[in-house]
VEXTORZA-963510 format. One record per residue: residue number from 1; x, y, z of N, C-alpha, C in turn. Coordinates in steps of 0.001 Angstrom, whole numbers. Each point is the difference from the previous one (the first is absolute). Example, Ala and Ser with C-alpha at 12.3 -4.5 7.8 and 13.67 -1.06 7.14 Angstrom:
(atom 1 (13190 -5690 7800) (-890 1190 0) (900 1200 0));
(atom 2 (-350 1050 -720) (820 1190 60) (-770 1090 730));
***
This chain:
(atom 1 (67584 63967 3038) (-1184 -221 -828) (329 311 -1455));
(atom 2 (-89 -777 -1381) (-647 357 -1469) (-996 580 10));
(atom 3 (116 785 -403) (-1117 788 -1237) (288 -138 -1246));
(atom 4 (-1316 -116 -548) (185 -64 -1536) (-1522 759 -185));
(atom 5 (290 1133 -703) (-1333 796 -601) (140 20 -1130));
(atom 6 (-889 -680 -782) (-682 385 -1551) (1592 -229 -938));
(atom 7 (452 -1198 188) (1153 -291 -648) (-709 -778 -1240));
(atom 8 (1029 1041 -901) (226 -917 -1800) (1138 -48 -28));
(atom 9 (392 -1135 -579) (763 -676 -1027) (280 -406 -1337));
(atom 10 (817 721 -813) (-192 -297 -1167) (1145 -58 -857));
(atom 11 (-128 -1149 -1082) (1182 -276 -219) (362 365 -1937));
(atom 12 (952 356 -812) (192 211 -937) (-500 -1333 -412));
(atom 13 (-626 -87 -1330) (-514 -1224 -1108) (-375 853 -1186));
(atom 14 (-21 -1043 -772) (-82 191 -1451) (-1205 1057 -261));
(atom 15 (418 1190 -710) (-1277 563 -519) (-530 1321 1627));
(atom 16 (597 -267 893) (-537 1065 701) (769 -1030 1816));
(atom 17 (-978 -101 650) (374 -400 1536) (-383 -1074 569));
(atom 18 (-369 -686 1021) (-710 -1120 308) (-72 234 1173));
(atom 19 (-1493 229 442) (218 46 2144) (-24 -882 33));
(atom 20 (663 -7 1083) (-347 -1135 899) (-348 -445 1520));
(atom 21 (-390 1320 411) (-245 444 1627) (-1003 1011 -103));
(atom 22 (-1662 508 346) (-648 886 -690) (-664 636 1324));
(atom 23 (639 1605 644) (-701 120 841) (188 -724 1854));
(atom 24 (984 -747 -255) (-336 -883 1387) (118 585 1066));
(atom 25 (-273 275 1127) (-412 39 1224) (295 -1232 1078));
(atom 26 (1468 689 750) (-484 -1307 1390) (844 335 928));
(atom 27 (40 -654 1528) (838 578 833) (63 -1832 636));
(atom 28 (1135 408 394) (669 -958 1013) (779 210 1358));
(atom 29 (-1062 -185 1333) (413 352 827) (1145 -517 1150));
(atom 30 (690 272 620) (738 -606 1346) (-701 -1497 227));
(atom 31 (1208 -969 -510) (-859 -1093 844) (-1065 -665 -790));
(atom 32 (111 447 -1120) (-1298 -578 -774) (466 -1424 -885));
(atom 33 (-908 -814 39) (278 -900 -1542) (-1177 184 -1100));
(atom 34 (582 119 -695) (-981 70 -1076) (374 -979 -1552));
(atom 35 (-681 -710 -422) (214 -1025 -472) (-805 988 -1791));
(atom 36 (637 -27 -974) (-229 329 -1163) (186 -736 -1054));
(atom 37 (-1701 -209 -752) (-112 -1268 -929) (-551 992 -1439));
(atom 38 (431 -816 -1400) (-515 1 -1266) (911 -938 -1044));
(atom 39 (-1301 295 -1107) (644 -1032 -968) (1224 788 -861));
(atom 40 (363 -915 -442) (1655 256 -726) (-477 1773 -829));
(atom 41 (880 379 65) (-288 1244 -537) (-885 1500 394));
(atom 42 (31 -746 1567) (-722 842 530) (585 1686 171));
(atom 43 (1305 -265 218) (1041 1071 845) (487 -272 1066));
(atom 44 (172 -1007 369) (-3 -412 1588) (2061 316 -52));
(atom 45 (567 -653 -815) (1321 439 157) (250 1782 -64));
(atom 46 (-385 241 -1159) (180 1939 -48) (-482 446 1790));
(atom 47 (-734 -619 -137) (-488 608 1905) (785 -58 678));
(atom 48 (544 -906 463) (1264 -577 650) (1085 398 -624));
(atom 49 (341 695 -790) (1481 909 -412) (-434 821 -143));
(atom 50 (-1277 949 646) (-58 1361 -300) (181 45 1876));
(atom 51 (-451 -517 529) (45 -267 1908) (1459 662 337));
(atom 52 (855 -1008 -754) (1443 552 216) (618 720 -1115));
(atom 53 (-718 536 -683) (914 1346 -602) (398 -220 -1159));
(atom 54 (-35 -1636 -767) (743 -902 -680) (-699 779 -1666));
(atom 55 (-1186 194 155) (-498 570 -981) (-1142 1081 375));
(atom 56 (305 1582 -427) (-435 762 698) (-1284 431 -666));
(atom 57 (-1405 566 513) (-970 191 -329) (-394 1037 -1411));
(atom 58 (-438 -198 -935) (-126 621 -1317) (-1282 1281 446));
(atom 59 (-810 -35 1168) (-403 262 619) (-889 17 1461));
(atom 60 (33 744 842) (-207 -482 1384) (1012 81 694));
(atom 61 (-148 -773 1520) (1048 71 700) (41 -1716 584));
(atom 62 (1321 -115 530) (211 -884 1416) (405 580 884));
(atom 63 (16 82 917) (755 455 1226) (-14 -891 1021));
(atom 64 (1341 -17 552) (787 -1063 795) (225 808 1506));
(atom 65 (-1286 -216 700) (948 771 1800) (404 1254 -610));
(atom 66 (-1630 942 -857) (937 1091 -685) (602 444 -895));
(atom 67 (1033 -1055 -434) (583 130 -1035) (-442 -268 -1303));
(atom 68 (180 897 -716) (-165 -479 -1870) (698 -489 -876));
(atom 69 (-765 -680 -328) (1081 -1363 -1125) (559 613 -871));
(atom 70 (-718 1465 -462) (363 1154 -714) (1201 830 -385));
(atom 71 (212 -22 1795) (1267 763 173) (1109 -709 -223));
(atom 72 (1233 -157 -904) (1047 -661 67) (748 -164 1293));
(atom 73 (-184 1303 936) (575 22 1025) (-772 -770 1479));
(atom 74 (-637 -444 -408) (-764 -1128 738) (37 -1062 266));
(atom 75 (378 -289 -1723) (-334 -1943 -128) (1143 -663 848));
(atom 76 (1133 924 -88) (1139 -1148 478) (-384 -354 2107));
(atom 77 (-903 918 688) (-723 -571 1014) (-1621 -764 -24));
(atom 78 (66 220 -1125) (-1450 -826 -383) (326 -1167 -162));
(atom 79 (735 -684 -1063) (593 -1201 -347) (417 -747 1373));
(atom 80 (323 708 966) (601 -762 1427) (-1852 -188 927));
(atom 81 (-673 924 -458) (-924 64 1607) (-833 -1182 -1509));
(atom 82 (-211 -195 -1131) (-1042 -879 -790) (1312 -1449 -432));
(atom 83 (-612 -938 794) (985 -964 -672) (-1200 -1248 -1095));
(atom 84 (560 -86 -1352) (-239 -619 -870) (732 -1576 -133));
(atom 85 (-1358 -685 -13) (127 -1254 -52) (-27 -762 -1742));
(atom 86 (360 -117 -835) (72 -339 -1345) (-683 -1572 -44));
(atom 87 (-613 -442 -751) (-716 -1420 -324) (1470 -857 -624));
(atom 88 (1436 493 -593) (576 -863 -357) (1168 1126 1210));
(atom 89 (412 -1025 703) (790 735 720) (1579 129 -634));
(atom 90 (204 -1026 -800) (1763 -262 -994) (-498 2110 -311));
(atom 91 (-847 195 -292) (-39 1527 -923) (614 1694 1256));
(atom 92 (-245 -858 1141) (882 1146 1030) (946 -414 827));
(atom 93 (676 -1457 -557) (1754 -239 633) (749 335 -857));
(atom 94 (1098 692 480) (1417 201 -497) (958 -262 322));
(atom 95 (-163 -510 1035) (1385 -201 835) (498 -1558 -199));
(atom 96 (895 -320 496) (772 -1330 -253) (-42 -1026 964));
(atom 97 (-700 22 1059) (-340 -252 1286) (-1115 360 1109));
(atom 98 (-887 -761 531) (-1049 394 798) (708 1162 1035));
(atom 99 (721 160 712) (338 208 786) (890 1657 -736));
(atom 100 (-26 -142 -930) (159 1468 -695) (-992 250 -846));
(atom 101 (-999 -516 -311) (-1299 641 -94) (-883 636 429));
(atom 102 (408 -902 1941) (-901 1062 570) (665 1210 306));
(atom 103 (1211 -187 -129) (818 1445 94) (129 1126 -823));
(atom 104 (-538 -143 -977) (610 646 -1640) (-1496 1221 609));
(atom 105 (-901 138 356) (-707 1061 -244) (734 782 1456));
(atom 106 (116 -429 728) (515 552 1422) (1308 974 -252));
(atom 107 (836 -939 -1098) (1551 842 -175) (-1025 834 -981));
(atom 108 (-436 33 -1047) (-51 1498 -877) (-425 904 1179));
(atom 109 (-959 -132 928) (-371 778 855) (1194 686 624));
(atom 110 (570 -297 -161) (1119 649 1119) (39 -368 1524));
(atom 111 (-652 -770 161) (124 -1031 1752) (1019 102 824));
(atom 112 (422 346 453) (998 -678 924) (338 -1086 19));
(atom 113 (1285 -608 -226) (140 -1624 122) (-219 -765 928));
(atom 114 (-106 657 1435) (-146 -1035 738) (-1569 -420 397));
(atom 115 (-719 1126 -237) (-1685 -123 -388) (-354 -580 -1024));
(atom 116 (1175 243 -1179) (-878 -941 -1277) (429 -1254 701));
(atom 117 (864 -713 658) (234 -1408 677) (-750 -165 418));
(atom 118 (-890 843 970) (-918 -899 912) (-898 -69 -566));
(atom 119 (-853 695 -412) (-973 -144 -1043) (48 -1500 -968));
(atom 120 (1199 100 -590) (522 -1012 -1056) (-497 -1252 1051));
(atom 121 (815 -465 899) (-56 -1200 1037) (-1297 55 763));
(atom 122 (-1100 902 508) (-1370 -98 63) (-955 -861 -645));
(atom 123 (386 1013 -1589) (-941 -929 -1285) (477 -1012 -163));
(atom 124 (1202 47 -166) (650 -1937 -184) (-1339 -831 930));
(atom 125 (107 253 1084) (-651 -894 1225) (-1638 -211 -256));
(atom 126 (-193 1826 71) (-1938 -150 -340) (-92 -636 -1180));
(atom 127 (590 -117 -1012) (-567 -696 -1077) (461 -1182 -530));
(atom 128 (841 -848 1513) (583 -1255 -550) (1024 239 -1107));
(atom 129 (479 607 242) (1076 13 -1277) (1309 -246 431));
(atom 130 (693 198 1280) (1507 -446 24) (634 -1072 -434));
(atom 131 (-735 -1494 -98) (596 -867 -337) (293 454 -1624));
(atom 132 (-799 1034 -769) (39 383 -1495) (1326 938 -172));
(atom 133 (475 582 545) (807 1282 175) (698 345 -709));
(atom 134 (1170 -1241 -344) (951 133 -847) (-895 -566 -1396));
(atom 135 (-869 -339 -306) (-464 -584 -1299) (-351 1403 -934));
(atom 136 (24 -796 -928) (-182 942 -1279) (-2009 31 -101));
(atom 137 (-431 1044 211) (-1529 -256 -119) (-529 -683 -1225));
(atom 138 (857 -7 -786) (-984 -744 -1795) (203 -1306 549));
(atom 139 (647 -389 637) (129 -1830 645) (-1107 -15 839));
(atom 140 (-544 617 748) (-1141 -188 597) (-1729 -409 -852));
(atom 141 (-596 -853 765) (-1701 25 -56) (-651 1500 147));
(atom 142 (-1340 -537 -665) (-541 1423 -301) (-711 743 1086));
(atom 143 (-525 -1210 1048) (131 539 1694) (1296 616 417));
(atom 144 (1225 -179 -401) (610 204 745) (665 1682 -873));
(atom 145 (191 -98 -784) (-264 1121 -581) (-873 1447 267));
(atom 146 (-1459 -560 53) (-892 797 112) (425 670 2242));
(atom 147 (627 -719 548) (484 172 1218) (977 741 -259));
(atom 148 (1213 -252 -674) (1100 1233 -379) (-721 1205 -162));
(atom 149 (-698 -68 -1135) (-239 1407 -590) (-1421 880 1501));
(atom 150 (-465 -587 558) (-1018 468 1026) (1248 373 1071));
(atom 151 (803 -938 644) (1279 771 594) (1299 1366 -240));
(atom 152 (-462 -321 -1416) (918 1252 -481) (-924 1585 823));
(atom 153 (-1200 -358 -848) (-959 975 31) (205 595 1915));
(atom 154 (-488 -1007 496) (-262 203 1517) (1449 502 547));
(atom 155 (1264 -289 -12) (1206 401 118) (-367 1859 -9));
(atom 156 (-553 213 -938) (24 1566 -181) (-1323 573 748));
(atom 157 (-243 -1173 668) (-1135 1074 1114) (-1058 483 -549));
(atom 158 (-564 -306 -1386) (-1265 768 -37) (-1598 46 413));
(atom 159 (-687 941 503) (-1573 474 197) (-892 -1000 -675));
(atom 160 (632 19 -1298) (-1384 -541 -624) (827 -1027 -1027));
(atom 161 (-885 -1092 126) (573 -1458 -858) (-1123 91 -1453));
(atom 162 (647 -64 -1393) (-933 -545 -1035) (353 -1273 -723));
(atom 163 (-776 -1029 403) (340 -758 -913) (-819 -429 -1434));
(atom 164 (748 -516 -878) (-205 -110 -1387) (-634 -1039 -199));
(atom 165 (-691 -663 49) (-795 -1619 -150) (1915 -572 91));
(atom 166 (57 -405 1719) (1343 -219 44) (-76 -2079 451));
(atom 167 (-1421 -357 -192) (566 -1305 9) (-811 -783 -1352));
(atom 168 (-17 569 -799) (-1241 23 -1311) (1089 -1629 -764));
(atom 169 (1364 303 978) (798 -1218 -508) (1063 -1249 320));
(atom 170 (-993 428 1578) (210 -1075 992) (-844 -1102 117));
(atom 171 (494 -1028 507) (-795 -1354 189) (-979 141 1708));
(atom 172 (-45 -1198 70) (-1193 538 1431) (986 480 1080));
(atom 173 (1019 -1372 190) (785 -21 1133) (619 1645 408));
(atom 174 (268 832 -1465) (863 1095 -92) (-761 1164 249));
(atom 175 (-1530 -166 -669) (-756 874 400) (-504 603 1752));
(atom 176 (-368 -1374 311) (176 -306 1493) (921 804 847));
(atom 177 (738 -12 -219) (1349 127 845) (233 1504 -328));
(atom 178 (-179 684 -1555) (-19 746 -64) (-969 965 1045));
(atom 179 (-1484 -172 261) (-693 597 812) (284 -280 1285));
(atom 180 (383 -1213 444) (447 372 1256) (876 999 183));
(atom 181 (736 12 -530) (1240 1580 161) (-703 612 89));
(atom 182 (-781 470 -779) (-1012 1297 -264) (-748 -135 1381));
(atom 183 (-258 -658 642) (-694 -374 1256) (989 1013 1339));
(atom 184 (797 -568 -110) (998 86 507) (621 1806 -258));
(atom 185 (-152 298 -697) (351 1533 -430) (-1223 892 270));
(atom 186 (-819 -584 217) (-1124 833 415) (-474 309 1754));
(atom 187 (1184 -729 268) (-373 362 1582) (1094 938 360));
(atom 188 (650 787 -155) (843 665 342) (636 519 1227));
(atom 189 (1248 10 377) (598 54 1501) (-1204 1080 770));
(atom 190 (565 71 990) (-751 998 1122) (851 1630 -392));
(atom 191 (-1180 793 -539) (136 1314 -570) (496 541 -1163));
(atom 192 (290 -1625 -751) (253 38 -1396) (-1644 898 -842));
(atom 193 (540 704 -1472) (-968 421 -713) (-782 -1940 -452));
(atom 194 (-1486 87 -360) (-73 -1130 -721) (-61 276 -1234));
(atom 195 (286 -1605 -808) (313 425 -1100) (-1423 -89 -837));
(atom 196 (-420 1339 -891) (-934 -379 -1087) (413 -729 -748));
(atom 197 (-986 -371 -826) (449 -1651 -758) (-899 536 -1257));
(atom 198 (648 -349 -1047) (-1269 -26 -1329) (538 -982 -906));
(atom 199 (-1256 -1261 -118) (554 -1371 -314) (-1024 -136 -1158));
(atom 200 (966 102 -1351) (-382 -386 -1439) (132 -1195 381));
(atom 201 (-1614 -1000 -886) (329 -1358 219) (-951 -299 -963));
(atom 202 (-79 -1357 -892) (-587 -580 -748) (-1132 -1041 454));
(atom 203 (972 -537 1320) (-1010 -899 1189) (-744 658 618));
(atom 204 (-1853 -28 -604) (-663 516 1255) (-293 -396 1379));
(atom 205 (782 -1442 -49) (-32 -126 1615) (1010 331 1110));
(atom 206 (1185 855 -783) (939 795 723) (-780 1132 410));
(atom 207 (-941 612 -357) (-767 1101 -354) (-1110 40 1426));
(atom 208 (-209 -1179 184) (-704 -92 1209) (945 243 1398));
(atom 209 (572 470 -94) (924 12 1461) (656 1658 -24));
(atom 210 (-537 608 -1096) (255 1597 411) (-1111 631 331));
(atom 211 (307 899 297) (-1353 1273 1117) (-517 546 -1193));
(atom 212 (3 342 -1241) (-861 298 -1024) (542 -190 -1303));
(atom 213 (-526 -582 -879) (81 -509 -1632) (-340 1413 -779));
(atom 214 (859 -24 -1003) (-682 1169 -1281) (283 -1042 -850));
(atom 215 (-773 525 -1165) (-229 -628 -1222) (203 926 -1264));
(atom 216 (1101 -758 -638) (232 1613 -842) (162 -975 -1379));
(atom 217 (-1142 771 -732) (-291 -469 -1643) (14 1444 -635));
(atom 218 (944 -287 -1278) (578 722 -899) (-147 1456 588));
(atom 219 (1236 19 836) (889 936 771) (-974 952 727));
(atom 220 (-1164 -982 502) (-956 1334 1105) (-26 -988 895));
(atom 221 (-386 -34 1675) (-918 -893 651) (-678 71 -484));
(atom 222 (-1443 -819 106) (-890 -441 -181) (-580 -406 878));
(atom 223 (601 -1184 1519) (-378 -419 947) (610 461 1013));
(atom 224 (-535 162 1481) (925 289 792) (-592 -73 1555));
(atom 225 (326 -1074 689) (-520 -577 1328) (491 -1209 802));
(atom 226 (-841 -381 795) (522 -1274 969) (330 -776 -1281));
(atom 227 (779 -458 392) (535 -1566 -1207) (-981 -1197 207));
(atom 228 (-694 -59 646) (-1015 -927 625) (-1669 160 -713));
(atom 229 (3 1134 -300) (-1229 362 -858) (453 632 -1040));
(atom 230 (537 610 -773) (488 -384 -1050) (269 -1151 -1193));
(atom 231 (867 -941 952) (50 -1315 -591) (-1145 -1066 -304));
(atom 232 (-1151 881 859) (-1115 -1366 -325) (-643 1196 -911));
(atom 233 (195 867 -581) (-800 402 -1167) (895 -429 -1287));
(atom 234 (-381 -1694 108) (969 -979 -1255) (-640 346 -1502));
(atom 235 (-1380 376 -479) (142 55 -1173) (543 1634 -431));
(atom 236 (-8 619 1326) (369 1341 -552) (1654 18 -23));
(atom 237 (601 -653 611) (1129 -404 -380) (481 -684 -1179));
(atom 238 (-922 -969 -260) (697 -665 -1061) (-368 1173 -1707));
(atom 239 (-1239 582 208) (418 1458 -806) (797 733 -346));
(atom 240 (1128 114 1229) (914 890 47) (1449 -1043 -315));
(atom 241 (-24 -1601 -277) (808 -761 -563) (773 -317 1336));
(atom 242 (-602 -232 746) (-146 -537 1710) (-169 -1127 301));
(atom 243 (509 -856 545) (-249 -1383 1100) (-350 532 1266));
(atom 244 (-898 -409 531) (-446 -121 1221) (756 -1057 953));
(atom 245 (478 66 1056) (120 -1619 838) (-969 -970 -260));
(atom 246 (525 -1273 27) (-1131 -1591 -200) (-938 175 753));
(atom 247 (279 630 1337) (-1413 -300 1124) (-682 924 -671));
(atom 248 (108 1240 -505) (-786 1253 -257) (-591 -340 -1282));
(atom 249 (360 -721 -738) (-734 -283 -1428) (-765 -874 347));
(atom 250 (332 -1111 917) (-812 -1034 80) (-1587 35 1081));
(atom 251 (346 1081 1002) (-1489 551 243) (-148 1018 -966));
(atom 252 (49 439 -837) (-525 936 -678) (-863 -1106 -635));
(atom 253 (588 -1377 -1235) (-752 -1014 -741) (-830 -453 1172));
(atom 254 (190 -227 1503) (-1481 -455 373) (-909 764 240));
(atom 255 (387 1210 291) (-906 1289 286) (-1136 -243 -1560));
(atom 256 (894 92 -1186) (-836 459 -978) (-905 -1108 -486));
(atom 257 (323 -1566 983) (-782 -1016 -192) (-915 -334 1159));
(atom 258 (-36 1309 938) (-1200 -268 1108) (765 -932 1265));
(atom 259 (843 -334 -618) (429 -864 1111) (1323 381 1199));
(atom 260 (222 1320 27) (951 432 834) (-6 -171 1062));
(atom 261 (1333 139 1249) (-428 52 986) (-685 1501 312));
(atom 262 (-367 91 1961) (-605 1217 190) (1100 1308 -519));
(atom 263 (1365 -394 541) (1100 1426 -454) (848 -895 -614));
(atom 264 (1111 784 -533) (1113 -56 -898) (688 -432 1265));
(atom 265 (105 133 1101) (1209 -567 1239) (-122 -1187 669));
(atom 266 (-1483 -706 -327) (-5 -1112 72) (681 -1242 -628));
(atom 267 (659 407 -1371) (1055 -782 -671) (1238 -144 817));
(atom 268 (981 -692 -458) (913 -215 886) (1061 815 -1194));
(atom 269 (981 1128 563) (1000 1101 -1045) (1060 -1187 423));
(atom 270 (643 443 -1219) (1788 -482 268) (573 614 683));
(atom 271 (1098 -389 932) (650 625 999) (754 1240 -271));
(atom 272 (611 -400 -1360) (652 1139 -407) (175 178 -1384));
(atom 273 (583 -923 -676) (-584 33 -1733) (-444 -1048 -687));
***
C-alpha cells in the first residue's frame, strides 16, 4: 500500500518558492486502479516522482509497504516495489538494445544471471517483444516503445505501477493495445501480489475503467470517486479545465435542454476510448 499524508512540494523560483503539491492526502491500496486527472499544471507529474522517491517531500510523507521516500536507505527498495511509467518513454532507455533494456535495471540490482535471463525471456514474450530483441529501441513506434519501457519496469517485479499520462502520445491502434496489456497485468498468476495501478491520463475515457478517479487542481484533490459520477459532473469539470467523455457532455446538453434520457446509462459508452 502508498500512503501519502499532507504532502508539499515545493520548488526554488524567482523571488522565494513555488508549490506545487499543497497538503495532499491519498492511499493506494493492493489491487487497486486508480485513474488520476487535471489540467496542465496541476502536479500530476511531481506526484508521480514523489511515489518513487524521484523527488522527495518538502513536507509530509510517502510511504511505500512502510517505507519512506525520506530515508535514503529505502529508496533503492522503493524504486523496485514502485515502477514508473514516463509519457515519453526515449527519456528512461539507455541501453543499445531491447533485450538489454529490459536487463539494465535487473543487472544494477545485482540479480543473478540466470534469473535476470528468465525474467529477460518472460517479458520478451508477455509483451510481444522477441521478434524486437536485438533492435535498437529509438527504431521502434511509439506503441512499441511505450511496451519496452512497461517491460523494463515489470522485469523488476514491482507492487505498485505509476503511470505518467503514458499514451497522451499514442494513436488509437497503440493506445488500444496498450490497455490490453494493462488488462492482462491485472489478473495476476495464482498467489501472485496484485498489482496497484495509478494511471495519470489526459483521456477521460481511460478514466472510466479504474475503481476510483481523483481530481487534482493546483496541487490539492479537489474530486475524488466512482469515475462514473464524477465524469458526468461536466460543467464542474470543465471549471477545473476538464473534458468530460462525448456521451457525458452530450446528456448533460440534453439534460439541460429537457430532453434527456431517463439515466446517463441509457446512452451507448465507448468500449474503451
Amino acid at each position: 500500500m502508498i500512503i501519502v499524508n499532507n504532502l508539499v512540494v515545493e520548488y526554488p523560483a524567482a523571488g522565494g518558492v513555488r508549490r506545487v503539491l499543497s497538503n495532499l492526502s491519498l492511499t493506494l491500496a493492493e489491487g487497486e486502479f486508480v485513474a488520476l486527472m487535471g489540467a496542465n499544471g496541476s502536479g500530476k507529474t511531481s506526484l508521480a516522482r514523489c511515489l518513487n522517491g524521484i523527488v522527495s517531500p518538502s513536507a509530509g510523507e510517502v510511504l511505500v509497504d512502510g517505507l519512506d521516500t525520506r530515508d535514503p536507505q529505502d529508496l533503492r527498495e522503493i524504486r523496485r516495489r514502485v515502477g514508473l511509467v514516463f509519457q515519453h518513454p526515449d527519456n528512461q532507455m539507455v541501453a543499445p538494445t531491447v533485450e538489454r533494456e529490459l536487463a539494465f535495471g535487473l543487472e544494477n540490482s545485482g540479480l543473478p544471471r540466470p534469473e535476470m535471463q528468465r525474467r529477460v525471456a518472460a517479458m520478451l514474450e508477455l509483451f510481444d517483444l522477441t521478434p524486437y530483441r536485438d533492435r535498437a529501441p529509438h527504431q521502434l513506434s511509439g506503441g512499441e516503445k511505450q511496451r519496452v519501457a512497461l517491460a523494463s519496469v515489470m522485469a523488476m517485479q514491482p507492487r505498485h505501477l505509476i503511470f505518467d499520462e503514458p499514451t497522451s502520445l499514442l494513436d488509437y491502434p497503440a493506445r488500444l493495445g496498450f490497455f490490453n496489456t494493462l488488462a492482462r497485468l491485472r489478473r495476476p498468476e495464482a498467489g501472485a501480489t496484485p498489482l496497484a495501478i495509478l494511471h495519470i491520463t489526459q483521456f477521460a475515457e481511460e478514466a472510466l475503467f479504474a475503481d476510483r478517479l481523483l481530481i487534482l487542481h493546483r496541487g490539492e484533490i479537489v474530486l475524488a470517486g466512482a469515475p462514473g459520477e464524477l465524469l458526468a459532473r461536466v460543467e464542474e469539470l470543465e471549471a477545473l479545465g476538464l473534458r468530460a467523455p462525448v456521451e457525458f457532455r452530450a446528456f448533460d446538453h440534453l439534460r439541460r435542454h429537457g430532453q434527456a434520457p431517463l439515466a446517463l446509462s441509457e446512452l451507448m459508452l465507448s468500449p474503451i476510448l
